[in-house]
C-alpha positions in Angstrom: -169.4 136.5 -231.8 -171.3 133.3 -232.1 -172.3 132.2 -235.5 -175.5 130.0 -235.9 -177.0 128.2 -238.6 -181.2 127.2 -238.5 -182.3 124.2 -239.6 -185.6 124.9 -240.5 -187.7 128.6 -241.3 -190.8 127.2 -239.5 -192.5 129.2 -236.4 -189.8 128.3 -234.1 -186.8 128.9 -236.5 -188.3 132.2 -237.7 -188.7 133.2 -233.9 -185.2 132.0 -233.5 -184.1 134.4 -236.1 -186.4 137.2 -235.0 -184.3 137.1 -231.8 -181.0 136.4 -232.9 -181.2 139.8 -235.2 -181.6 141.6 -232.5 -178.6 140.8 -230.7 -175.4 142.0 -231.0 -173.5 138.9 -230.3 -175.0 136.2 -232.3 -175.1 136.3 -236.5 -177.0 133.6 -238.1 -175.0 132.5 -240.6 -177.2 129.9 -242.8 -180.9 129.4 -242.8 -182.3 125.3 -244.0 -185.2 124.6 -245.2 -187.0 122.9 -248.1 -188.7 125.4 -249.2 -187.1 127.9 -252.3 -185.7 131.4 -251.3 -188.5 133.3 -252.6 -191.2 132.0 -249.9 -188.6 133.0 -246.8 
């Protein structure tokens, strides 16, 4: 399993996500951004 951690929730880290959830060998681990949890 690979673990990976986004620096950023922008349009390329949310399509990062997006395609790491859908895969059964990668968990993201931590998501980094400035902005607070409740706009993610």
């Amino acid at each position: 399993m690979i673990k990976v951690g986004i620096n950023g929730f922008g349009r390329i880290g949310s399509l990062v996500f997006a395609a790491a959830v859908k895969r059964d060998d990668i968990q993201v681990v931590g998501i980094n951004d400035l902005v607070p949890v409740d706009y993610l």
